[in-house]
N, C-alpha and C positions, 0 to 999 in steps of 0.2 A: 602801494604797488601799482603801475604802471601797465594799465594793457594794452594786452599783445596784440599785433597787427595781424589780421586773418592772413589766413594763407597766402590768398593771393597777392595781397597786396606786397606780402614780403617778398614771392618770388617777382614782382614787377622792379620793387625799388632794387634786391640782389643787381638784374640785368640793366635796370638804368646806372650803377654804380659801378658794374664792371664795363660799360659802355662811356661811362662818363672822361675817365683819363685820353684816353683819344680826341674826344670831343676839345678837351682842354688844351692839349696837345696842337689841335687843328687851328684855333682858336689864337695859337703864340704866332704859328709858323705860317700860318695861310693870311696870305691879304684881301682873300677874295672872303666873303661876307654870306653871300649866295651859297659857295661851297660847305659853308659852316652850316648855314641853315638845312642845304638838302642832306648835309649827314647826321643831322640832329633828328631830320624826320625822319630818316631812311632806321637810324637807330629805335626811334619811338614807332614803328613800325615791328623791327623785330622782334620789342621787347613785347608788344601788343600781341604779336602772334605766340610766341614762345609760351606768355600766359594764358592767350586763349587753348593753346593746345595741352600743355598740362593741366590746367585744371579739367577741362574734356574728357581726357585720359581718367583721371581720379574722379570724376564725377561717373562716369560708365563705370567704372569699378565698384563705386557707390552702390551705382544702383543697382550692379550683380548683387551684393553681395545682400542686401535689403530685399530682392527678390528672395536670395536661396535665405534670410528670416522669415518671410513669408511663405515659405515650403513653395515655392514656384520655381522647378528645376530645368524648366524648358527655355534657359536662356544659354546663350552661349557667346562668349568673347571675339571678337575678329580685328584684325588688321596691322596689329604690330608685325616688325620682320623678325623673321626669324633668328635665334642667335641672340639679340639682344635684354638688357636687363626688363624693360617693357614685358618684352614676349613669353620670360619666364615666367614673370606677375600673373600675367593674362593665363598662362597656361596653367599656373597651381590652380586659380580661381577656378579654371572650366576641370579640372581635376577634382577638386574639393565639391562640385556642383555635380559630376559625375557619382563620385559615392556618396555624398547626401539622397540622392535618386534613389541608385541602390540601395542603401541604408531602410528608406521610406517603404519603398514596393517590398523590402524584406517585412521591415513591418507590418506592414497594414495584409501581408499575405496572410503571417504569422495570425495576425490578432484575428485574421476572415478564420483561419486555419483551428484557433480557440476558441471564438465564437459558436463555430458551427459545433465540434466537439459539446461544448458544454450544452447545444443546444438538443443536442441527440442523446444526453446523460437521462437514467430515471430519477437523479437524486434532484431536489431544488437547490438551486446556489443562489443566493445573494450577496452582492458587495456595496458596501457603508462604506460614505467618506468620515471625516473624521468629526463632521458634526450628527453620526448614524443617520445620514440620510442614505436614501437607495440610491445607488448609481449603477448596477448590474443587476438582472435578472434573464435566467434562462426560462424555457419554453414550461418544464417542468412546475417550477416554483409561480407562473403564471396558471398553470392548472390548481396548485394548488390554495393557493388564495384566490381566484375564479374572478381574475381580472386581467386586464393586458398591460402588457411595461409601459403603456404612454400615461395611464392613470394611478399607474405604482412609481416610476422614476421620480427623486425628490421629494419623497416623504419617509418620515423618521417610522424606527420599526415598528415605536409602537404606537403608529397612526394605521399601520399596516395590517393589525394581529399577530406582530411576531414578537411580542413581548414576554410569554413563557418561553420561548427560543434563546431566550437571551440572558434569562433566569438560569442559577447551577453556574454547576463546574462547565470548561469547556467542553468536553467530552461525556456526556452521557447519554444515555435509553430513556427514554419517557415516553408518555402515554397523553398525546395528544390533540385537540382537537383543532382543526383549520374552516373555514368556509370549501372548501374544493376535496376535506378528504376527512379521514378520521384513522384513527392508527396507534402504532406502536412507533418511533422515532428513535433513530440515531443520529443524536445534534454533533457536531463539530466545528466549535468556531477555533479561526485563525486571523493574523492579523499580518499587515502588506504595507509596503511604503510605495507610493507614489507619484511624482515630482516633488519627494523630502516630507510629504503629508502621511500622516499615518490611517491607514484605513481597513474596514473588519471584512471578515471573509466566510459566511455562516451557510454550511451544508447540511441537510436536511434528508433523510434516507428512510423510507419506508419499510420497516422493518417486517409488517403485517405480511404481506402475500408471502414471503421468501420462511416468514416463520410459518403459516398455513401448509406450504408448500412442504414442509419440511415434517408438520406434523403429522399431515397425510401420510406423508412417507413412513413416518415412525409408525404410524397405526397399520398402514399395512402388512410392514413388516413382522410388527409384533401377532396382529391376527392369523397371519400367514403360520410362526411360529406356533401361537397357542392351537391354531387349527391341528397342524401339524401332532403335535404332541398329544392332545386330547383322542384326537382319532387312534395315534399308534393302541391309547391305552382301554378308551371305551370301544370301541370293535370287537375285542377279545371277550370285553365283559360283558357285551350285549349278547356276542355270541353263545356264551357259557350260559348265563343265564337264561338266556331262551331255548339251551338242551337241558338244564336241569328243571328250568319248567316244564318241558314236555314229559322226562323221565317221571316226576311228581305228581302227574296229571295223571297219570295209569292206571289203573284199578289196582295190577297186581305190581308191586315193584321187581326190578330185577335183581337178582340175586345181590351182584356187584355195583347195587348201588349207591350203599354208602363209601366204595373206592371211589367212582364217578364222582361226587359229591364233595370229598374231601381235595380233589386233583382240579377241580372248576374252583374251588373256593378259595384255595392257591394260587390258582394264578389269578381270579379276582384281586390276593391279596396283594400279589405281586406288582399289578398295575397300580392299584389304589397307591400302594408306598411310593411306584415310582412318580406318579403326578405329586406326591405331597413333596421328593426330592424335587419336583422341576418348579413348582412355586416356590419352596424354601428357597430355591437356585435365585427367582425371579426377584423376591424381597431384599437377600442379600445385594443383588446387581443395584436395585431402587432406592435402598436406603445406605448409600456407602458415605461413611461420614466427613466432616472436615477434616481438612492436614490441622493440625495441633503441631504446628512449626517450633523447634528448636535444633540448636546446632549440634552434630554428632562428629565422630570420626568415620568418614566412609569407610577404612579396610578392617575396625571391629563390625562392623555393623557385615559385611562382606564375611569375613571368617565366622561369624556366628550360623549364619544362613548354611556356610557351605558344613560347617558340622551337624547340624540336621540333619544330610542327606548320606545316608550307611549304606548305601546299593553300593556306588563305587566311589571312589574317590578323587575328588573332583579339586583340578589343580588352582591356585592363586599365584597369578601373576601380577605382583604388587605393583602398585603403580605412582605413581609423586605420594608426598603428602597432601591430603584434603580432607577437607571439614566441609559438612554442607546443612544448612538451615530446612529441613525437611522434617515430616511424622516419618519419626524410626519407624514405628509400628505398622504404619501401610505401606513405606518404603520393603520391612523386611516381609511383609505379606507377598508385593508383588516379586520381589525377587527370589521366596522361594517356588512362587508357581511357575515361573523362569526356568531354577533349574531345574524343577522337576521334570518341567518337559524336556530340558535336552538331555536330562539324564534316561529318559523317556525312550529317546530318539538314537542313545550313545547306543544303548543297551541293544537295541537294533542291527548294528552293525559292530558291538566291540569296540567300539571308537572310547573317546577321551574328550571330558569338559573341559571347560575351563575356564576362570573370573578373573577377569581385570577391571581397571579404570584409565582413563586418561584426562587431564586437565586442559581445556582451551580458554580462550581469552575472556569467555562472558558465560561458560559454562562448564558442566562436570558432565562426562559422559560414561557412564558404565555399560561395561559387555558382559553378557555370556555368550560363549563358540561351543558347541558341539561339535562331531567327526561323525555326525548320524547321515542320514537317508537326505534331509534339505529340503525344502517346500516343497511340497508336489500340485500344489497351486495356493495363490495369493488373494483371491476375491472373495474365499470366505473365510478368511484368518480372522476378523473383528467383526463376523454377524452371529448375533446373541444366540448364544444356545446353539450353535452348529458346532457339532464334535465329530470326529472320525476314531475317537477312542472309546473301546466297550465299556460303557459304565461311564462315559467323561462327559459333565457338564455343559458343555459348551459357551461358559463363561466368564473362564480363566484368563484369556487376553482380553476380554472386553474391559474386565475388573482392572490389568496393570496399565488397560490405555488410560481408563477413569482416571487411576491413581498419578499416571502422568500428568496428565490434563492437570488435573486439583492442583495439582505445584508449578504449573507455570511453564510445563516439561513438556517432553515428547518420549513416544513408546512406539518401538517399528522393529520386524522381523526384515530379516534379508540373507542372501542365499551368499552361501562365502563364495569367494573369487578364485581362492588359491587350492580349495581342496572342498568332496562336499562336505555338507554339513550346513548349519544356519548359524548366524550370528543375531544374538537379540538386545537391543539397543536402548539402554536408559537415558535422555539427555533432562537434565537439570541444570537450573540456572545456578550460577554457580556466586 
């Protein structure tokens, strides 16, 4: 195969070849010699400039465009006229160098924009190229190995200590230790492409303070509760007792002191059973056991529940067919303390229940509607042992949120739109 003459060279020989016929021409018809020669140079002149200046032209284009590979967008094209095929050249190029600009300062705003986020996160992140060396870390993940990213960048994890990080499933809680912390951990790794390289993505979330935080809260709550409770019930008894001690203490008794005596020891007994009802309350709430999942028919397990209930008669409005993988047995627990409250609440006003279900795309959702009274406030519907019913537990919705929760679901009260009354909301996965 035969090579090709460089560029220039070809446009030189084109314009000596389109130049030459004349030449040859001049050369028949011309007896003057001189003439020949000054058009031979005059020709070897234009051919000389014609190439010097297109290759000029594509050489400046060259070197825009070798510039905007270099990310260097601060060049700009000049001096073709306007109108011509040149000019358009010139002008896509300063166009094209125009949004690469754009394109760039989007970027690198973007990436200032992600940096700074991830650096104001409590979670640690780190990002692996594809041989897990470190190529990212925020401020976080440098507290917690108790070094700074210029002696962390390019070293593999488990040069770094994060090689239990790296251990397990993607996804799980463990019980951690680091140079910079110690804890409870929520790992999450993920995986990223890069210019076509695959690379890992491992977040790190300190679970400790937010679970403390949380336990505090529990134990206040609960001391709050048991305070609560224990006072209603020893007051009375301390009371009683320090008059039947006094009566006892007397030389002479008074007549009526075996009534006194009998009436104090009453209500002693009274409290005593009701603290054993609000622990037996408390144990039930602490020890609610696993779902023991198998599949049922939702509208028998529905009509069983609503025949338990003989106060009034509570209507089934049936709904698609569905089948749902759930414990029948704490399913039909929490839905009978469901309606018993709106039967609860019907009763109140005369009103009328009523059960359904409905089917959506990733779930099953069951209702019960009452035509009762309707929330008369929402902030202590799910705190343990709070009741506004004589004799009622206080943790009857705490039990069907549990029950929710345990399957994967959700349990919420909410005030109907269209008349009062409350609507109470089972969602299960479906």
């Amino acid at each position: 195969m035969r090579p090709r003459l460089p560029f220039e060279r070809q446009l030189a020989l084109f314009a000596f070849l389109a130049a030459l016929p004349p030449l040859v021409l001049l050369v028949f018809f011309s007896r003057s010699w001189k003439a020949v020669a000054m058009a031979a140079l005059l020709s070897l002149a234009v051919i000389y400039y014609i190439r010097r200046m297109v290759v000029h032209r594509l050489r400046t284009v060259s070197g825009m465009i070798g510039a905007l590979r270099e990310a260097d967008y601060s060049m700009r094209l000049r001096g073709a006229t306007t109108g011509d095929a040149l000019a358009e050249v010139l002008s896509e190029v300063n166009a094209l160098a125009e949004l690469l600009r754009d394109q760039r300062l989007g970027g690198v705003e973007s990436a200032a924009l992600v940096r700074a986020i991830i650096g104001e996160l409590d979670s640690a992140i780190f990002a692996f190229d594809d041989q897990q060396r470190l190529q990212l870390i925020n401020r976080a993940g440098e507290r917690l190995l108790a070094s700074d990213a210029a002696h962390l960048i390019g070293h593999r994890f488990d040069e770094i200590g994060l090689t239990n990080a790296f251990e397990g499933t993607s996804v799980q809680t463990v019980d951690l230790n680091f140079p910079g912390a110690t804890g409870r951990w929520r790992i999450h790794r993920s995986h990223f492409r890069e210019k076509g390289r695959p690379h890992s993505l491992l977040v790190l979330s300190d679970l400790s303070r937010p679970l403390r935080e949380e336990e505090l809260l529990a134990w206040q709550r609960l001391l709050r509760v048991l305070g609560h409770e224990l006072n209603n019930s020893l007051a009375p008894i301390h009371s009683i007792a320090a008059s039947l001690a006094s009566v006892f203490s007397r030389e002479a008794l008074p007549d009526d002191w075996k009534d006194d005596a009998k009436r104090g020891l009453a209500v002693i007994s009274s409290r005593a059973e009701s603290l054993t009802r609000f622990t037996e309350a408390y144990v039930r709430l602490a020890k609610l056991p696993r779902p023991n999942a198998r599949p049922f028919d939702v509208e028998s397990l529905l009509r069983h529940v609503i025949e338990l209930e003989r106060r009034i008669d509570v209507r089934l409005d049936a709904g698609p067919p569905a089948r749902v993988n759930a414990d029948r047995d704490l399913l039909e627990q929490l839905l009978i303390n469901v309606v018993r409250n709106a039967v609860d609440a019907a009763l109140e006003t005369g009103g009328a229940v009523a059960a359904t279900w409905r089917r959506g795309v990733d779930e099953l959702e069951i209702a019960v509607i009452d035509e009762g009274p309707g929330l008369s406030g929402t902030q202590n519907l799910f705190v343990p042992f709070y009741t506004t019913k004589p004799g009622g537990t206080g943790i009857g919705l705490i039990l069907c949120r549990q029950i929710a929760d345990a399957h994967g679901g959700s349990f919420h009260l909410r005030q109907r739109g269209d008349r009062t009354g409350c609507e109470a909301v089972l969602r299960l996965p479906a």
